[in-house]
RODO-2510 file (C-alpha; in nm, 4 decimals, decimal comma):
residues 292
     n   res          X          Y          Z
     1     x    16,7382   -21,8317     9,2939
     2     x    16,5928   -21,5019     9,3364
     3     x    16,4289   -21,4296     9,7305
     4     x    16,2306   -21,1192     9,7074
     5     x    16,1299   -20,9833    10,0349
     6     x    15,8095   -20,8791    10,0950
     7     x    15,7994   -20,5499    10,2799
     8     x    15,4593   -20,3990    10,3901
     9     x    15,3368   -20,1055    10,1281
    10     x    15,2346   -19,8641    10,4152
    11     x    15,3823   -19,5351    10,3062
    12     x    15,6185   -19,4340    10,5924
    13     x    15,5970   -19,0622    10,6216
    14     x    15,9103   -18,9694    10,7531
    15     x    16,1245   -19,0539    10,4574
    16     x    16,0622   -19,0677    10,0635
    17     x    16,1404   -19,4173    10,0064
    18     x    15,8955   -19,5682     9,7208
    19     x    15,6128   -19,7438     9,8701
    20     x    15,6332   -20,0426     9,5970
    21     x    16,0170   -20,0790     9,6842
    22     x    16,0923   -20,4524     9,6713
    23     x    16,4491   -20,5582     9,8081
    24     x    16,5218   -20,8947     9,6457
    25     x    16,8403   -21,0613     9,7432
    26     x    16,9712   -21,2439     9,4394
    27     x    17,1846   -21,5470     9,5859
    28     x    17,4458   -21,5110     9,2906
    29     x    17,8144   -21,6756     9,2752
    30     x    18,0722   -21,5834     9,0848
    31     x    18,4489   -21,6185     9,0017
    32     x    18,4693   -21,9936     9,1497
    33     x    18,6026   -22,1842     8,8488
    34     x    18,7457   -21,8856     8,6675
    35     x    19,1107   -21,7812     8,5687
    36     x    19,0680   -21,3847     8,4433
    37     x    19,3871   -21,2254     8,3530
    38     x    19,5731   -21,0271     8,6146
    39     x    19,4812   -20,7116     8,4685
    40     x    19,0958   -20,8454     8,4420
    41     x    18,9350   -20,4713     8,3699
    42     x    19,2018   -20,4761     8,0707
    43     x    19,4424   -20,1875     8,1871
    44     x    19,5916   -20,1508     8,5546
    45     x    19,4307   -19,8534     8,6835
    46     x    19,0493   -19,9893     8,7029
    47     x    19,2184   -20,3336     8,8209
    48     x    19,4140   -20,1615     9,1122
    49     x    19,0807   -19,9190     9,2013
    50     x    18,8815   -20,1962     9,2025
    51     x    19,0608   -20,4645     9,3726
    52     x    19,1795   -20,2143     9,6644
    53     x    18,7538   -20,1249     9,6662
    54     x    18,6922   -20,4836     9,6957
    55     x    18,9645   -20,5749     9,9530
    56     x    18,8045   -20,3266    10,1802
    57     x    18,4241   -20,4871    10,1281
    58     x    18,4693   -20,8595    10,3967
    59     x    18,5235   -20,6541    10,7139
    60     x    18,3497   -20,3184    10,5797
    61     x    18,0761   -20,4729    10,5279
    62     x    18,0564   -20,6619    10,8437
    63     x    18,0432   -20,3274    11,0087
    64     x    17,7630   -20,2242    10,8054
    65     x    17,5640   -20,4794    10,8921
    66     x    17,6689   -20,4697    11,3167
    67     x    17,6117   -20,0563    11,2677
    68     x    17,2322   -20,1110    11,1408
    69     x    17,1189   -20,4044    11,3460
    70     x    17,2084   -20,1751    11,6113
    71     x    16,9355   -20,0136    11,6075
    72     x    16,6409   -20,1755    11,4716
    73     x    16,4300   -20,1630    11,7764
    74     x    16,1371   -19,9974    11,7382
    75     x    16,1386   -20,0233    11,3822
    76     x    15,8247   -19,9774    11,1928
    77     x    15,7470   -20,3404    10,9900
    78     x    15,8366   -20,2006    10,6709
    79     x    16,1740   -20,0699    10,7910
    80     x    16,2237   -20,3988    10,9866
    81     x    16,1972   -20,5706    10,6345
    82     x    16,4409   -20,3275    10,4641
    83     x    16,6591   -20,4198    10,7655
    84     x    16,6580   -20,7820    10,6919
    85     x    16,6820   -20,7518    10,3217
    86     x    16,9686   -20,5106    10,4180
    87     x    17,1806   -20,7674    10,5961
    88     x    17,1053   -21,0734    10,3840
    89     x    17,2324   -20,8474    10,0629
    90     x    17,5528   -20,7669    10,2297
    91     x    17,6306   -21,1332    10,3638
    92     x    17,5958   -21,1964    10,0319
    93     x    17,8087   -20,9923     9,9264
    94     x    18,0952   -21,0130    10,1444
    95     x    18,0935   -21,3645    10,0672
    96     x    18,1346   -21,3035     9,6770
    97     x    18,4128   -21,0249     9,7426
    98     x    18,5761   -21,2874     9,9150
    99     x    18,5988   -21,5326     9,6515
   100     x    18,6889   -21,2164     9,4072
   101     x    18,9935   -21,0845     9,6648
   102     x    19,1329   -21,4414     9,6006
   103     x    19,1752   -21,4725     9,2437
   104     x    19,3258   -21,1333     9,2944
   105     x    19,5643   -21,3090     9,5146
   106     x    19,6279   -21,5584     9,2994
   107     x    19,6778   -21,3375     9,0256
   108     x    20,0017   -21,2554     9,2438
   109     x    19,8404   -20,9762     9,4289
   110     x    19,9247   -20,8772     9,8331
   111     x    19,6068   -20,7429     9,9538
   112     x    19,7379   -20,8143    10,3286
   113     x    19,8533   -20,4546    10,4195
   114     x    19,4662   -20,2839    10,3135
   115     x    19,2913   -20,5628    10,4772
   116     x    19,5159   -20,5315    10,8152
   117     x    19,4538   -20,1403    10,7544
   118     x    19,0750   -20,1538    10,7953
   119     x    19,0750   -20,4142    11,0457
   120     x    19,3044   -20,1390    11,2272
   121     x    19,0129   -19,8694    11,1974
   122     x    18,7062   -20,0860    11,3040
   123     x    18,9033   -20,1881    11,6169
   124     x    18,8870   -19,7969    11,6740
   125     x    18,5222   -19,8181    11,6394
   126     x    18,4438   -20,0381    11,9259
   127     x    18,4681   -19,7599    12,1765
   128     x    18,2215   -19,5064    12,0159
   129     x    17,9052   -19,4431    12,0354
   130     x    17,7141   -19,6669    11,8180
   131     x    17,5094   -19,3720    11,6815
   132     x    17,8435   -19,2431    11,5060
   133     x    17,9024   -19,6037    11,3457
   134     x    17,5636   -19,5937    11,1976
   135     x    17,6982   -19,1976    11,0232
   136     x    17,9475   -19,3809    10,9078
   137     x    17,7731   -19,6325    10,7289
   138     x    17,5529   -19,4110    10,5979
   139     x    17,8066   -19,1949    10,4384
   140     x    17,9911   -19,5156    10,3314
   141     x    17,6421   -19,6518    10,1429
   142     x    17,5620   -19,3389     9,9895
   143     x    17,9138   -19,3434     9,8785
   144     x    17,8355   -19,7354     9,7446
   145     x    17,4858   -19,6285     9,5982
   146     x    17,6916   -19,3636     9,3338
   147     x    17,9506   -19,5726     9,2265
   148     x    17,6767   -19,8361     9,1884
   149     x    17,4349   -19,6391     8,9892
   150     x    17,7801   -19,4920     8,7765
   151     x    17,9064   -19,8399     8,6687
   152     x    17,5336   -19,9755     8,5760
   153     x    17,4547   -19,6632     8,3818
   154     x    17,7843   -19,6084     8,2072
   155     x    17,9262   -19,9065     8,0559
   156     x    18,2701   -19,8026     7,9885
   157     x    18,3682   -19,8754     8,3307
   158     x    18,3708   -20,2444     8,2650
   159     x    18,3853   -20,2523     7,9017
   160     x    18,6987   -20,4657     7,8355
   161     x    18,6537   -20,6146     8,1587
   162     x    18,6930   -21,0086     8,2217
   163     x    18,2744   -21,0793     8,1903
   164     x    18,2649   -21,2746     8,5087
   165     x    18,3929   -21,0290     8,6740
   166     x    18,1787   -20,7840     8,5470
   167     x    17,8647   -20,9692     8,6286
   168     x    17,9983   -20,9893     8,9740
   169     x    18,0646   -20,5599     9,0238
   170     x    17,7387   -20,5219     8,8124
   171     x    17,5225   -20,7804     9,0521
   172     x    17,6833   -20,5889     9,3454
   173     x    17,5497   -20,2528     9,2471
   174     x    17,2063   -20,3672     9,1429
   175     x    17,1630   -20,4468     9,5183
   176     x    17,3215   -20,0962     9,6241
   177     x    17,0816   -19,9169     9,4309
   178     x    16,7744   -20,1227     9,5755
   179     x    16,9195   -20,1277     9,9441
   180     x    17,0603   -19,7613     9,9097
   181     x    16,7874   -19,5763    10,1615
   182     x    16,8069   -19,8769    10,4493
   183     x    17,0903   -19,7008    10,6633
   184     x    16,9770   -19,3621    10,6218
   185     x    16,5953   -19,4326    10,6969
   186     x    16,7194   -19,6403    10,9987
   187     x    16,9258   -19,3339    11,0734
   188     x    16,6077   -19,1182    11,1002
   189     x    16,4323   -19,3742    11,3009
   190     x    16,7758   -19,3738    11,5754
   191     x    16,7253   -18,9848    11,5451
   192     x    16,3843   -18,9517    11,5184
   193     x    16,3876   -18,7132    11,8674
   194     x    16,6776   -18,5123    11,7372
   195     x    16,6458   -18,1633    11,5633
   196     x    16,6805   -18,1382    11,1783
   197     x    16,9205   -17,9079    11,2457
   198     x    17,1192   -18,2064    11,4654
   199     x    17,1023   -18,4368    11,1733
   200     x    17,2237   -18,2155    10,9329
   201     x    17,5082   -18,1268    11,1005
   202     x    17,5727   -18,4418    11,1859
   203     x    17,5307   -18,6307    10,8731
   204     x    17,7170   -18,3730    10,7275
   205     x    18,0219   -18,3341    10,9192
   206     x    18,0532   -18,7128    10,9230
   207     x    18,0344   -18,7259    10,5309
   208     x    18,3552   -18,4954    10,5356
   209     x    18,5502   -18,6929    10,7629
   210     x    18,4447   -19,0182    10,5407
   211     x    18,5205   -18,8495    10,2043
   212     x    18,8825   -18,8129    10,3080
   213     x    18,9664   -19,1195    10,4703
   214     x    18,7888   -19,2731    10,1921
   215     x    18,9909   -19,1276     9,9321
   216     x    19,2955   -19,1263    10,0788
   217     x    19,3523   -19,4776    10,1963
   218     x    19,1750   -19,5755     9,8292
   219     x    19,4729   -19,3852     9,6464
   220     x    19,6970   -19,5502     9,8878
   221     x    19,5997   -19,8680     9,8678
   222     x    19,5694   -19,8357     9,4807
   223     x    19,9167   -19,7013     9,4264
   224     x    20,0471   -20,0006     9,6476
   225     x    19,8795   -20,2204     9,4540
   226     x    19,9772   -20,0172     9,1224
   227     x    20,3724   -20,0629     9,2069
   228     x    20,3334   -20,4407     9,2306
   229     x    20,2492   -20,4078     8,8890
   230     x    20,6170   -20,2269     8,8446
   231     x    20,4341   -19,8767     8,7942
   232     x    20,5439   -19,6472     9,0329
   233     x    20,5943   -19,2567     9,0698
   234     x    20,4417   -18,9789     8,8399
   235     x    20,3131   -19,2526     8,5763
   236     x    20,1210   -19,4620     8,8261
   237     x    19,9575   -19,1489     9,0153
   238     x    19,8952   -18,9724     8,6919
   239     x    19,7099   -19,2762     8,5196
   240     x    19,5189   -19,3062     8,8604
   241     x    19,4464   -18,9624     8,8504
   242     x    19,3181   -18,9660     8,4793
   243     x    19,1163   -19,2900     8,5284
   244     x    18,9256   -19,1660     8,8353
   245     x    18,8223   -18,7854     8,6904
   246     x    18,8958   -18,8037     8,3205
   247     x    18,7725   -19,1667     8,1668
   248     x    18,5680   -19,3178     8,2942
   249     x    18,6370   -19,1050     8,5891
   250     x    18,3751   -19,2125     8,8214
   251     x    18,5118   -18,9503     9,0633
   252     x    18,3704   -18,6735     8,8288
   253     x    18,0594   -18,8368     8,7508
   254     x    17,9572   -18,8872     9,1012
   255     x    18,0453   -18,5401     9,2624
   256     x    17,6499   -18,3956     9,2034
   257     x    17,5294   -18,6797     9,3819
   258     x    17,8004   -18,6822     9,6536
   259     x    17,7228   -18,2827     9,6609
   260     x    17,3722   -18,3646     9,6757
   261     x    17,4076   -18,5487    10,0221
   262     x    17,4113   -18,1991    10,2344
   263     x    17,0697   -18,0571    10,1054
   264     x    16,9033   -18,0116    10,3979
   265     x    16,6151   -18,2435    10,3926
   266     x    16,8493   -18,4910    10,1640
   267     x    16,7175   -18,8802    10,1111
   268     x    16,8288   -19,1249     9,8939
   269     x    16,5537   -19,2179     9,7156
   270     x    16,5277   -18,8433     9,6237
   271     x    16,6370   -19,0003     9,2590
   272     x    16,4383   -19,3048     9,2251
   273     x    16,6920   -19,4931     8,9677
   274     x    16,5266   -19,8758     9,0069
   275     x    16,5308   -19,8592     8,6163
   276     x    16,9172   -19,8812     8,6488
   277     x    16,8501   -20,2269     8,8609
   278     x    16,6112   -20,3087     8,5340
   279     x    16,9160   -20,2883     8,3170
   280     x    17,1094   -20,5541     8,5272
   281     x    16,8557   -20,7449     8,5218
   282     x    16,8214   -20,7272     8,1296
   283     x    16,5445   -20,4641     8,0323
   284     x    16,5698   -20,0947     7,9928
   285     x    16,8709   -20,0451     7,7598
   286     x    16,7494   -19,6783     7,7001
   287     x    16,9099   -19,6404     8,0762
   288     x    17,2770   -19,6818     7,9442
   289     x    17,4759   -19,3387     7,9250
   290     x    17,5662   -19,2318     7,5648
   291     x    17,9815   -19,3284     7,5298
   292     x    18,1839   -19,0165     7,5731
***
């Protein structure tokens, strides 16, 4: 059953997200009763990409949530609804990549090593300032927010996927999309007596660091996850390779937007795509991205 949250309409003036924005969290389950094949996007590649993705989502996005709620004090009432929207979204969420991470166990999968691997970085978290977690998370939901508004506009990402599982990634990044501006407008409000200058720099110089941990550990974890599958050395990095930047590659399709996020003055909601969340939802079809 669909929850929309009502958020108050009062335009807030220091940031450009729509006035009209509704964040509805969509109580969906999926995978419970299902079987999909081990290789349920129908090659290996998008199966290892996006089971390492997922494996990192339980504890990642526990951290999202902790790094916002940190500082919602203060919060203006439309914000404060965002907020709440925000965290009842990603509980969702987590709970559904749960259920996903074990059929991919089941399937005969060890997801183990990346799960003990991000557990290792939060714990290095706990010590910093809680203004650099909320960066992070910012980064890490713009970085959500493209790959979100990729898959639901392209449709060869998922299209010989298992269709369960497809509903499940395409659910996900309906809510990405419509949540995409929370952590950033709550990281103006936590910096609202900093210079523009100070944000930039610091938004900026965090997205960096993020991109390459990001990638990294992903290609890691995918290759790991790759040679359980008995594919191993140039063939497994250069499928990984070709899948990421040549087709689908979601790597190449999101660069402008990842590019995008050091404009000074840079927002999220600087491209209003809602009419992406329309085509989840059934509506819009005109949205899709002509096949390549």
């Amino acid at each position: 059953m669909n929850a929309p949250v009502s958020i108050d309409t009062t335009v807030r003036k220091a940031a450009p997200t729509p006035a009209d924005l509704t964040i509805t969290v969509r109580d969906e389950r999926f995978n419970r009763s299902t079987s999909p094949r081990r290789w349920w996007a129908g090659e290996p590649f998008g199966t290892a990409w996006h089971n390492a993705l997922s494996a990192t989502f339980p504890r990642g996005e526990a951290f999202f949530i902790e790094a916002v709620k940190a500082h919602r004090e203060g919060a203006d009432p439309k914000l404060e609804a965002e907020i709440r929207a925000f965290i009842k979204q990603e509980i969702n969420h987590t709970r559904e990549h749960i259920a996903f991470n074990r059929l991919a166990e089941d399937a005969g999968y060890d997801i183990k090593a990346i799960d003990a691997r991000v557990a290792e970085m939060l714990a290095l978290t706990k010590d910093r300032p809680a203004i650099a977690n909320l960066a992070v998370t910012m980064a890490l939901e713009h970085y959500t927010a493209m790959m979100a508004a990729e898959f639901l506009a392209n449709p060869k990402h998922f299209a010989e996927a298992d269709p369960e599982v497809r509903d499940m990634w395409r659910w996900h990044a309906a809510e990405e999309i419509e949540h995409k501006g929370v952590a950033y407008d709550t990281w103006l409000h936590a910096t609202r007596d900093w210079s523009g200058w100070k944000r930039w720099k610091v938004r900026s110089l965090v997205m960096i660091s993020v991109t390459s941990r990001f990638f990294k550990n992903r290609w890691t974890d995918s290759l790991e996850l790759l040679k359980q599958d008995g594919i191993t050395g140039w063939k497994a990095k250069w499928g990984l390779l070709k899948y990421l930047t040549v087709s689908p590659g979601v790597v190449r399709r999101i660069f402008p937007a990842w590019l995008a996020y050091f404009k000074p003055g840079f927002h999220p909601w600087d491209h209003d795509d809602r009419k992406l969340i329309k085509l989840y939802e059934g509506d819009f079809e005109d949205a899709l991205m002509p096949a390549e």
